[in-house]
C-alpha positions as CSV (number, residue, x, y, z in Angstrom):
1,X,-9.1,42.4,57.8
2,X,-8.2,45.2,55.7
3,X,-10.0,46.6,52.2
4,X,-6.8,47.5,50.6
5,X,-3.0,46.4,51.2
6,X,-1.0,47.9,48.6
7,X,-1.0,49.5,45.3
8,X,-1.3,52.9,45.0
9,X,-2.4,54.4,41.6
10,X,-2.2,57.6,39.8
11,X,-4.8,60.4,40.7
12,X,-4.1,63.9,41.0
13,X,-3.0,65.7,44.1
14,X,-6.1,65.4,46.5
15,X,-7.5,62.5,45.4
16,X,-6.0,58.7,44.5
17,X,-6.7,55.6,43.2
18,X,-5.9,52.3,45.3
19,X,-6.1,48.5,44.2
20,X,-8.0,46.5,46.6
21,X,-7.6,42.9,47.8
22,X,-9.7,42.7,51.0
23,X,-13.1,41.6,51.2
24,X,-14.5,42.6,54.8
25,X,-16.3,45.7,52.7
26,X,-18.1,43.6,51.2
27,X,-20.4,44.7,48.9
28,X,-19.7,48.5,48.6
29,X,-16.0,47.8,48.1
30,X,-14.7,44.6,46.5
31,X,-11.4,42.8,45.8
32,X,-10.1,43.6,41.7
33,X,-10.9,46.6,41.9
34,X,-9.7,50.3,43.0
35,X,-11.2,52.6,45.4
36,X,-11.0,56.8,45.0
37,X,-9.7,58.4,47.5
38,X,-9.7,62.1,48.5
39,X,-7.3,63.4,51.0
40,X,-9.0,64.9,54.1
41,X,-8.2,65.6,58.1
42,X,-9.9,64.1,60.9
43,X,-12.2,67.1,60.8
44,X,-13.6,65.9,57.6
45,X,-14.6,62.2,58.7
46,X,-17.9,61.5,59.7
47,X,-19.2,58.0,61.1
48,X,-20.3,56.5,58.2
49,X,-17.4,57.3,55.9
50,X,-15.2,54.9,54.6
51,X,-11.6,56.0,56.1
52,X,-8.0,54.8,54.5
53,X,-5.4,55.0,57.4
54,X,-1.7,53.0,57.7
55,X,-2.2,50.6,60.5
56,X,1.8,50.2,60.6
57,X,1.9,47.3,58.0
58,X,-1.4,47.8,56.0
59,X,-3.5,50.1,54.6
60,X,-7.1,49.7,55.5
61,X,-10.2,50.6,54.4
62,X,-12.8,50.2,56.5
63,X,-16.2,52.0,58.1
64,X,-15.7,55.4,60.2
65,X,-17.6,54.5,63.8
66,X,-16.9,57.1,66.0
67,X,-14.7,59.9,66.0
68,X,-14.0,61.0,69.4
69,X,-10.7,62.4,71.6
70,X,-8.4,63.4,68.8
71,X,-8.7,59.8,67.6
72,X,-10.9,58.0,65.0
73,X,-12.6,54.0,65.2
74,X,-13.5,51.9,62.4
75,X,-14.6,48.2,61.5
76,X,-15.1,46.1,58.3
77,X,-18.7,46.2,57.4
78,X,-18.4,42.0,57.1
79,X,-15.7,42.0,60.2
80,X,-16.5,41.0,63.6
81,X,-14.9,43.9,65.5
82,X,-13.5,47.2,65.5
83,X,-9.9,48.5,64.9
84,X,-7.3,49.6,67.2
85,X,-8.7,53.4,67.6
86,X,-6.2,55.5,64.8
87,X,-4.5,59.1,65.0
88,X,-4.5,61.5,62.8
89,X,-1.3,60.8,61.4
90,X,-2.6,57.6,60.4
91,X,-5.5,58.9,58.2
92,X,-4.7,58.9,54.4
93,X,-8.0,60.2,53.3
94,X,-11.8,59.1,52.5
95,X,-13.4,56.8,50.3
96,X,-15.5,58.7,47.3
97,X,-16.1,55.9,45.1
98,X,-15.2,52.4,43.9
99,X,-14.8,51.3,40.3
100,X,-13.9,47.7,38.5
101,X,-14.1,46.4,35.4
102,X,-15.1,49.6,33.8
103,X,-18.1,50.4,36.5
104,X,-18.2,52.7,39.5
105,X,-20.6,53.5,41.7
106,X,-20.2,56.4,44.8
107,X,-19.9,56.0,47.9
108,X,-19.7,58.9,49.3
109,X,-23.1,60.9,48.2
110,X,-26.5,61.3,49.9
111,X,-27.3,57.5,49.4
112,X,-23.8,56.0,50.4
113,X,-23.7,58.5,53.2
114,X,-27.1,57.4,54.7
115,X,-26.4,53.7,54.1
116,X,-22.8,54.5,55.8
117,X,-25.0,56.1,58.8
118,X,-27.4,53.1,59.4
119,X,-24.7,50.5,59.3
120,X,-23.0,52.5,62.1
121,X,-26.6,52.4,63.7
122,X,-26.9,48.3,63.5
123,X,-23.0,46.4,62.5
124,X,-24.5,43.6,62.7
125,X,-26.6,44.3,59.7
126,X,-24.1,43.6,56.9
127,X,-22.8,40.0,58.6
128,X,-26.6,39.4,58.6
129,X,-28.1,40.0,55.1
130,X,-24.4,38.1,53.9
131,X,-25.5,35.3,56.6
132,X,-29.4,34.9,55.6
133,X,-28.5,35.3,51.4
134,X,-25.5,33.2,51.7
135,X,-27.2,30.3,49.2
136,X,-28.6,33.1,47.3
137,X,-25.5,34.7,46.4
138,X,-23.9,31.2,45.4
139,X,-26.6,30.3,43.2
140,X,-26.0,33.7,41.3
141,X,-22.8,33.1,41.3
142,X,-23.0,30.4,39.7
143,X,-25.2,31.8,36.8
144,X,-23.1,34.5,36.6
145,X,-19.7,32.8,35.8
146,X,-21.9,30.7,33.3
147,X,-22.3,34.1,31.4
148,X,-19.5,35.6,32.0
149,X,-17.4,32.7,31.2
150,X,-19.3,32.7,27.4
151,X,-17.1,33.3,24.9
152,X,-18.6,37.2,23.8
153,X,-17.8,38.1,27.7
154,X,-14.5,36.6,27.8
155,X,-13.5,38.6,24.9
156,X,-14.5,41.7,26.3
157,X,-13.0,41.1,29.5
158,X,-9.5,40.0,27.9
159,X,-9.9,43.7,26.3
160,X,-10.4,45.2,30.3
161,X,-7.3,43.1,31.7
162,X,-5.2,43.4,29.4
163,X,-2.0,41.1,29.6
164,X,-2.0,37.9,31.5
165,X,-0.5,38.8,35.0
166,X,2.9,36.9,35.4
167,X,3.2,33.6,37.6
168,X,6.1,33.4,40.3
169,X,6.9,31.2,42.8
170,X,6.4,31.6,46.5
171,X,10.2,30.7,48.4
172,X,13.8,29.8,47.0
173,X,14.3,28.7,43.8
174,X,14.8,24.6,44.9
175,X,12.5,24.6,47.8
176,X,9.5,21.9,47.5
177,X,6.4,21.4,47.6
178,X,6.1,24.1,45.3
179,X,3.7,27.0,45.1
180,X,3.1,29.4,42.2
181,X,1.2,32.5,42.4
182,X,-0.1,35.0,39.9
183,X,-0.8,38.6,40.4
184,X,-2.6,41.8,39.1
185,X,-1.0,44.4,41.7
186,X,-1.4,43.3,45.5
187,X,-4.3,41.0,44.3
188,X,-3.8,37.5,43.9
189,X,-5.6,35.7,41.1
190,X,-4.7,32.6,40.8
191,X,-2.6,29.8,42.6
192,X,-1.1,26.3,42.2
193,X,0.8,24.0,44.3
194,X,3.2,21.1,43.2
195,X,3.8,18.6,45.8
196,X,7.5,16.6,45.5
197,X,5.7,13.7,43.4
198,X,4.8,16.6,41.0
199,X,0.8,16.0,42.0
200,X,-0.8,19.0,41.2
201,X,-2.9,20.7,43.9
202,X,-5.0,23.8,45.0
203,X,-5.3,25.0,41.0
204,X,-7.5,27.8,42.2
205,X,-7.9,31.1,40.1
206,X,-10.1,33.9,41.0
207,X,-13.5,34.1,39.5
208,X,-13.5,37.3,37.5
209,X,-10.1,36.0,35.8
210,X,-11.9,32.5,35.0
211,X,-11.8,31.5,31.2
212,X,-8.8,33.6,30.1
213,X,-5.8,31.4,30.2
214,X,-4.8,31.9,33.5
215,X,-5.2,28.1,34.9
216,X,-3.4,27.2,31.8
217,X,-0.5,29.7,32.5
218,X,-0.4,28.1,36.1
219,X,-0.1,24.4,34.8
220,X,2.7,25.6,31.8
221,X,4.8,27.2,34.9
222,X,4.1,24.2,36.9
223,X,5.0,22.0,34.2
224,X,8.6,24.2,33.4
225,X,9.4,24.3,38.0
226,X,8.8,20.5,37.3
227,X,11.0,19.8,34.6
228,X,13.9,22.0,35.5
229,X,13.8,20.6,39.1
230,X,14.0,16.5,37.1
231,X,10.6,15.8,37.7
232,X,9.2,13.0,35.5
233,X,5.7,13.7,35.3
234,X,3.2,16.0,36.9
235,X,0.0,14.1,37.7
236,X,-3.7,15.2,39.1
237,X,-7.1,13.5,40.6
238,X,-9.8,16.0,40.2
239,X,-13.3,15.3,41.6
240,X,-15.1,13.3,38.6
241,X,-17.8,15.7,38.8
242,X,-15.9,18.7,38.1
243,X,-16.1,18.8,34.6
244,X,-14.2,22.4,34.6
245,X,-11.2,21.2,35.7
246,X,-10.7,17.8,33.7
247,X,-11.6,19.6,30.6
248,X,-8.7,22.2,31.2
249,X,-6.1,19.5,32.5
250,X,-7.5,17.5,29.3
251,X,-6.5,20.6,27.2
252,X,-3.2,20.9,28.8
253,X,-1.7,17.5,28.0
254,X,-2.6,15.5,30.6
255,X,-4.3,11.8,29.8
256,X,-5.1,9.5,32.5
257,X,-2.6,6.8,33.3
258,X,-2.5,3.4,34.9
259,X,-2.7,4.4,38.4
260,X,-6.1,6.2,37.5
261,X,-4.8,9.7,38.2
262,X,-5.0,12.5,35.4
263,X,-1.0,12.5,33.9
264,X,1.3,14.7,32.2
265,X,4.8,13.3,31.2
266,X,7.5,15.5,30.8
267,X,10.5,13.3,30.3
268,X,10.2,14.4,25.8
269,X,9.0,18.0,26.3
270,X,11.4,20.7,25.2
């Protein structure tokens, strides 16, 4: 599973900045954000270190195990086991520090080089502390998006994203069911998928992105596929619990209809 998987940013000439989408770093390194990179040689990784190397179709960015025999292991703090040993040529550099949303945090001083050290000591540790605090970390989860979904935080984090990231469709223009995807670089952020009935399903978009349009820009691009494809109406049955969801569909047009289902007719839209 890697860290990163594309996205390389500006930086100057020995170190760089890289978007990340992975989450088996969880929670030094986490997906949104960017990691700092600085460019080194095998000689300069230690086990402990994060290391960035090209596995042949990703980049990864995971823990530094061993280095041994010209050659150098690592493993996703979260993963279950260890990488392919890489060479040299392989290595892009090492992790210094991780920043999102305007904070950053290193991870490559004397604390992040002694927790590096003692997760090398005892990998199971991280899958362990993630396993025991599992319902912990939902429940603050939960309070979190309550405050960050407010509307004082959702200005000030429409002022760190900037514009909304554009929605595309997965496949050939024609081909059903239908899935549409946006993006901020490699990461994905939100999703939707239109079955042939035009029943929307999977609206999914990515916590941190919650609150700022970005479900509604997924249901308008739904909504245009659907029309230009002769669709009649675009129709959804979320859980009656979920409040969220039937309060944004609600917003976007769509009433309920005889059948029961949630309903948006576009046979008079322009």
């Amino acid at each position: 599973m890697s860290g990163i998987r594309s996205g390389v940013g500006s930086g100057d000439a020995d170190e760089m900045r890289i978007a990340t989408a992975g989450t088996c770093m969880r929670p030094w390194v986490w997906p949104g954000g960017y990691i700092h990179v600085r460019r080194c040689g095998l000689a300069d990784l230690a086990p402990g270190d994060i290391a960035v190397w090209f596995d042949g179709r990703n980049l990864l960015s995971h823990r530094v195990h061993a280095v041994r025999d010209g050659r150098f292991m690592t493993r996703g703090d979260s993963g279950r086991g260890f990488d392919p040993a890489a060479e040299p040529s392989q290595l892009l550099g090492r992790v210094t520090r991780f920043s999102m949303l305007g904070v950053s945090w290193r991870l490559d001083g004397a604390a992040g080089r002694l927790i590096g050290r003692a997760l090398v000591a005892a990998p199971w540790l991280t899958p362990a502390v993630l396993g025991v605090t599992a319902a912990a970390r939902r429940r603050a989860g939960r309070a979190v998006e309550r405050v960050y979904t407010a509307a004082p935080a959702r200005r000030w984090r429409r002022r760190l994203a900037g514009a909304p990231p554009p929605v595309a469709r997965d496949g050939a223009a024609g081909s059903w069911p239908l899935r549409l995807r946006a993006r901020r670089g490699p990461l994905e952020v939100g999703r939707v998928d239109v079955a042939v009935d035009g029943a929307l399903r999977g609206l999914w978009v990515r916590n941190l992105w919650r609150g700022l349009g970005l479900g509604r820009a997924l249901i308008e691009a739904a909504a245009r596929e659907g029309r230009a494809a002769g669709l009649r109406r675009l129709c959804a049955d979320p859980p009656a619990g979920d409040r969220r969801a039937r309060a944004l569909l609600a917003g976007a047009g769509f009433a309920p209809g005889a059948d029961g289902r949630l309903g948006r007719d576009l046979t008079w839209e322009d």
